[in-house]
Structures are given as C-alpha cells and as structure tokens.
N, C-alpha and C positions, 0 to 999 in steps of 0.2 A: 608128488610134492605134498609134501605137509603144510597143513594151514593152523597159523600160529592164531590163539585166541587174546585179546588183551588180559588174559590174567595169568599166563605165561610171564609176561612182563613185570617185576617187583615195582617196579615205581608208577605203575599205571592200578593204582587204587581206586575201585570203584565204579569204574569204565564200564561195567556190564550191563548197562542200557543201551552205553554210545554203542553196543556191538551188535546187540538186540534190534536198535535203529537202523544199523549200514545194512545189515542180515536184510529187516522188511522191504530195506528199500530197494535191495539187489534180485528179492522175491517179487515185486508190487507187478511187473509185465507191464509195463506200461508201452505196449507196442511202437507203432508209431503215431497213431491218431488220439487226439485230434495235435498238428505241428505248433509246438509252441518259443516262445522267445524268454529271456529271462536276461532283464539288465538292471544294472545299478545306477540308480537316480544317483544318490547321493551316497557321502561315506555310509551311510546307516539305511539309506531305503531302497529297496528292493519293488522290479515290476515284472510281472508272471504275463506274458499276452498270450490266449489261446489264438487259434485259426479256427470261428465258427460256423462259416458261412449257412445262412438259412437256419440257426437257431434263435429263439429268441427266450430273453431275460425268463417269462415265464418254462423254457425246457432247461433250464439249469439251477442246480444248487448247489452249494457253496458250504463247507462244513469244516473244522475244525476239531479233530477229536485224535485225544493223546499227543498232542502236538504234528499230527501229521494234515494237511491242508485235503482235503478230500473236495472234487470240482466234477458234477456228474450232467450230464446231458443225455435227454431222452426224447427225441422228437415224436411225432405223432405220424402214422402214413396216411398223406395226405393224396392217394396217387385213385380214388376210384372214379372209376370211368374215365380215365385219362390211360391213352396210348404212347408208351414210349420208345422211340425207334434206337437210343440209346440212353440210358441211363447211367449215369460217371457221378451223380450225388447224391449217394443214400443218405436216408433218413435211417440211423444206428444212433444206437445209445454206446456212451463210453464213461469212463472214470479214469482220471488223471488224478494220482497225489504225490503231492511234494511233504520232506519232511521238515518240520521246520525248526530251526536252533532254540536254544532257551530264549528267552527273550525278544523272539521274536514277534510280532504281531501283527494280524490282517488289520489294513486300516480302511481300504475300503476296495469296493471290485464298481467297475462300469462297463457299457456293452457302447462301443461305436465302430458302425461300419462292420457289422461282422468279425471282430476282435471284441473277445474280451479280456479287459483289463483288471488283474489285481496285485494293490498296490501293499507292501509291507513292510511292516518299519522294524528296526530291532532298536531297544533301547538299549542307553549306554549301561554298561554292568556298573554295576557299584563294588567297590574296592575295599573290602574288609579286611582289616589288620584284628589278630587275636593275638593278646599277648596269654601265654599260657603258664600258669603257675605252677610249679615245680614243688611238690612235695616229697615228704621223706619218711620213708616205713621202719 
C-alpha cells in the first residue's frame, strides 16, 4: 500500500506541518499509562483528565512546546524498609502529549482526588477577507 503525502494533493497548499504533526503524533508511544479522558466542556473548551493515583502536584509538570502539550510525572521510591507481599502500584515516571490545534490554549490544570485536570480553550479564528489586486505586465 502506498502512503499518499499531503503534497501529492494540488489544492492542499502548505499542509506540511499538519503532516509533520499527524507523523509525531503517530510516533509519540504513548502506551497505555497513565488512562486518560478527554471531553468537551463547551462548543470551544476542551478537558484532558489524567488517572494519577498517588502522585502529587509537586511530581508533575506541565509544558507547552511547539504547540504539543507535554504532561510528565516522576514519582520518588518511597518503599525503604517496607515489605511488600504484592505490589500492583508502581512508582514510574511517564510522559503523555497531546498535540494541540492553532489557537488553542492551556487555560489552566488542577489535581483532585487523584485526577488531574487540564482545562483548554480554543479561541474563535478570526475571519480575514483579502481582496487581491490584479496587475498587469
């Protein structure tokens, strides 16, 4: 099967970021941990909920870079001198990123109950008409 590029397509001018984007984001491995949810407040806001249990505000950080939302957590092993007959909740470090559209923006992140919440808004795009003048050689 051949994989078509967007600049195959004549009327997809300029696309070679959006492709660059789907590409990293197809690459990123975002396994399965840590289970997250992702719903729509509103026509325009978006909420990200991780599943943290036993992390806290201090093992996470929160980053924005090239428009991808980067969310890392690194716990500390808190297990010496303690005996465990089973153990089902490690202390691992992960990274989760989401990419995120133009205009879109983190407005803010909260931690309750072992969720954490972040919340993102996309402003409305602005509508630009050009009229283009037409010269002659």
């Amino acid at each position: 099967m051949t994989k078509l590029a967007f600049g195959a397509y004549p009327y997809l001018l300029g696309f070679e970021q959006l492709e660059r984007l789907v590409e990293r984001t197809a690459k990123s491995g975002n396994e399965g941990y840590p289970p997250f949810n992702i719903e729509q407040s509103t026509a325009r806001s978006f909420r990200i909920t991780l599943a943290l249990a036993g992390f806290t505000q201090d093992d996470l950080s929160i980053t924005v870079e090239d428009r991808q939302l980067l969310i890392r957590g690194r716990q500390e092993d808190d297990s010496d001198g303690r005996i465990f007959l089973h153990r089902g909740i490690a202390a691992r470090q992960f990274q989760r990123s989401f990419v995120l559209a133009d205009g879109v923006e983190v407005s803010g992140a909260t931690m309750e109950n072992g969720l954490l919440h972040v919340d993102l808004h996309q402003s409305e795009p602005e509508i630009v008409v050009q009229n283009i003048k037409i010269t002659q050689k």
